[in-house]
N, C-alpha and C positions, 0 to 999 in steps of 0.2 A: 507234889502231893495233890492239888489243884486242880492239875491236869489229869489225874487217873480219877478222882470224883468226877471232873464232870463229860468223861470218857463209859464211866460206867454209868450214871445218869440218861446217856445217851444210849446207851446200850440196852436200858431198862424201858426206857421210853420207844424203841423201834421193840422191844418184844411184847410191849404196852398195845402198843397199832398193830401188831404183827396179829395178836390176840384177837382185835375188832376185824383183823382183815377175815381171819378164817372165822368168826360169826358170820361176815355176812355172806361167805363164801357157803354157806351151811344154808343160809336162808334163800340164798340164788337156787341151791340144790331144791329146798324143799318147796318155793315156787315154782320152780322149772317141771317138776316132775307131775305139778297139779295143774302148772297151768304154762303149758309149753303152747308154739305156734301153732302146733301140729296136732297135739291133745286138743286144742282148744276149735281147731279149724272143723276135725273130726266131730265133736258133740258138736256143732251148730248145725251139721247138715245131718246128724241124728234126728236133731230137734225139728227140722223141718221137715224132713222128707217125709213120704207117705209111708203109713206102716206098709214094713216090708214081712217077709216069713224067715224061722229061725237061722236057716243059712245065710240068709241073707243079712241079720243083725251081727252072723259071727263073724262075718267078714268087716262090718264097719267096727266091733271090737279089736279085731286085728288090727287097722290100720289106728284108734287110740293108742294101743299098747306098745306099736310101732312108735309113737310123737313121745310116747313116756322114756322109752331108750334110747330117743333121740336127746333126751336132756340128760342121760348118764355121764359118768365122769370119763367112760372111756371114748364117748363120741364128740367129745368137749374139745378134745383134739386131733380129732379126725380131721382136719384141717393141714394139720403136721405131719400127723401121720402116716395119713393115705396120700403123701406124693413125695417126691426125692426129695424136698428141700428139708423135710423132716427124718427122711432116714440119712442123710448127710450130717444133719443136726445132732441127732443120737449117736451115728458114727464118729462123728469128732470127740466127742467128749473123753472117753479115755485116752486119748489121745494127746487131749489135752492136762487131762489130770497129770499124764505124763509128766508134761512140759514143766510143770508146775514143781515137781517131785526133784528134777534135774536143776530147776532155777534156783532153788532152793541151796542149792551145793556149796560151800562155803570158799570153794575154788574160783566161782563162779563170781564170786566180789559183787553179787544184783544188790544194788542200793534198796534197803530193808523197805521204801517209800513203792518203789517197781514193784517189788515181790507183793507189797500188800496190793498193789491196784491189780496187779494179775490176777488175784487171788478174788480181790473184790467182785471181778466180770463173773463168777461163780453165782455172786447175789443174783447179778442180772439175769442171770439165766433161768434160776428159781422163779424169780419172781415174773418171767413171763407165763410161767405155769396159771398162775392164780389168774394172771390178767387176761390167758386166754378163757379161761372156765367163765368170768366176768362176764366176759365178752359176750359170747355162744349162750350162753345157759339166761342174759339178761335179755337182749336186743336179735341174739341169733344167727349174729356175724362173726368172721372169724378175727382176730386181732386187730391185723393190718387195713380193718375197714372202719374200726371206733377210733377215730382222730384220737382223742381225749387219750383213751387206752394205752392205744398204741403208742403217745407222744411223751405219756410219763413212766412207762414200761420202761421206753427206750432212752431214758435221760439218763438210766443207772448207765447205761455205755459212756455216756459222754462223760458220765461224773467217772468212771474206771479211768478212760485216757487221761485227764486231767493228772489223775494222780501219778500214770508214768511220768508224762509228760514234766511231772515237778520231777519224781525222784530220778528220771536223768539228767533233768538239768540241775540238781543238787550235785550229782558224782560231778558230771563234765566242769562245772565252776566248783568243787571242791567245797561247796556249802554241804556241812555234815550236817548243819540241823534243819536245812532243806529235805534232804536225802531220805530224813528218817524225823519227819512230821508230824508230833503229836496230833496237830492239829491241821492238816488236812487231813490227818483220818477221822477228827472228830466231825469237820465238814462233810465226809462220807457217811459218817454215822448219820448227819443229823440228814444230807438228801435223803438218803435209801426211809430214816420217818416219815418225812412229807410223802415222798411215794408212797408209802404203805398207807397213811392215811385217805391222801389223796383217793387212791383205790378203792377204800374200806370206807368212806363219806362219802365217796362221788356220785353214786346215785340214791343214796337213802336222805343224805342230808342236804345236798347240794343238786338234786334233780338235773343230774347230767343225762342230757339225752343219747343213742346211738352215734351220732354226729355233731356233739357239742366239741367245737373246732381246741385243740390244746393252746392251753394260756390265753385263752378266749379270743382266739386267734390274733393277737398281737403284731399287727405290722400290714393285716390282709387288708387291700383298699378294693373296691369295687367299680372296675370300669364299663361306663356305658357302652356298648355297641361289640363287646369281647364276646367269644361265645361260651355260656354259664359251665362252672366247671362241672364235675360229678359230684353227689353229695358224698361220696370216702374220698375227695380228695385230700390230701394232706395240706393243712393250714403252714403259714408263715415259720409260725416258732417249731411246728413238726418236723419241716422243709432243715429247718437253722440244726435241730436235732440231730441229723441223720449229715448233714454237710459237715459236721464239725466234730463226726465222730472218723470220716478221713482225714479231712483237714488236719488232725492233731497228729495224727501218722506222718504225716507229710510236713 
């Protein structure tokens, strides 16, 4: 009984964050659209330029209204969109819904623990939605260029594998309360919070800037005489992020 309170607690509490995420997803929008790079770049060289004549002002109106649709919801993933890795992206998914639908089969004996973590990477995928609009619509970049973003986006993966990773080795050792773990899913519940918090506090509360390295770059030392990385490079715990989401396949 214990365990379904503090399963639905958990539950409450990620639709709790889920709620502040899209606030401030709302207020990304409604700065984006007044005060975009591109809006903003536009009125400065309004403001100085010499008066010009009416064609001439409608043309610098155009390129405002151009930086205003530049902060829309649909050019937020123009990133994804507008290249293969993004129509492969959308390609897959039913595809996968598939997989899911079939895994599901009761012939197919998927330790109840698998089926949830399969099921889980679903979240992951949502939630790179919000983190890319974050991304674009705050700083101007795409995803994979906000360390921060990109490094707690991508932790729901890592926390997905984990959980195959138990519910098969619950079947192969015959541990049935392995297999079908209250409480790794309530560990899923309670990352996939932090993430959403994380996201929905990171830059209002916690002044994360475009390049604020994830987990405050935890483990990065600085060598003299190397030559300086990029600033989107990917920090330490980013790097650990992304190695240990094959790793656990393997």
């Amino acid at each position: 009984m214990a365990r379904h309170r503090s399963a639905r607690l958990l539950r409450t509490c990620c639709l709790a964050a889920a709620g502040l995420l899209l606030r401030h997803l709302h207020s990304c929008f409604a700065m984006g659209l007044t005060q975009s790079p591109a809006s903003v770049l536009s009125k400065q060289r309004i403001a100085a330029a010499p008066p010009r004549t009416v064609r001439q002002v409608g043309v610098e109106v155009d390129v405002v209204s151009a930086g205003v649709l530049d902060s829309s919801l649909l050019t937020s993933f123009a990133d994804q969109a507008g290249n293969i890795n993004g129509a492969l992206f959308q390609g897959s998914l039913p595809g996968y819904l598939l997989f899911l639908y079939f895994l599901g089969y009761r012939g197919n004996n998927t330790p109840p623990l698998v089926q949830f973590g399969f099921s889980f990477l679903l979240v992951f995928v949502l939630l790179t939605i919000p983190s890319g609009i974050i991304s674009k619509s705050s700083y101007g970049l795409i995803l994979a260029d906000s360390d921060w973003i990109h490094g707690t986006a991508e932790s729901l993966l890592t926390c997905t594998n984990i959980m195959i990773v138990l519910g098969f080795r619950g079947a192969l050792t015959g541990e049935k309360a392995l297999a079908d773990s209250s409480n790794a899913r309530n560990v899923a519940f309670a990352w996939l919070f932090a993430v959403i918090v994380a996201l929905a506090a990171g830059i209002p509360a916690m002044g994360f800037e475009a390049h604020t390295p994830f987990l405050a770059g935890l483990g990065g030392v600085a060598i003299e005489g190397l030559a300086k990385e990029p600033v989107n490079a990917l920090s330490i715990p980013n790097w650990i992020v992304h190695w240990s989401t094959v790793f656990e396949f393997l």
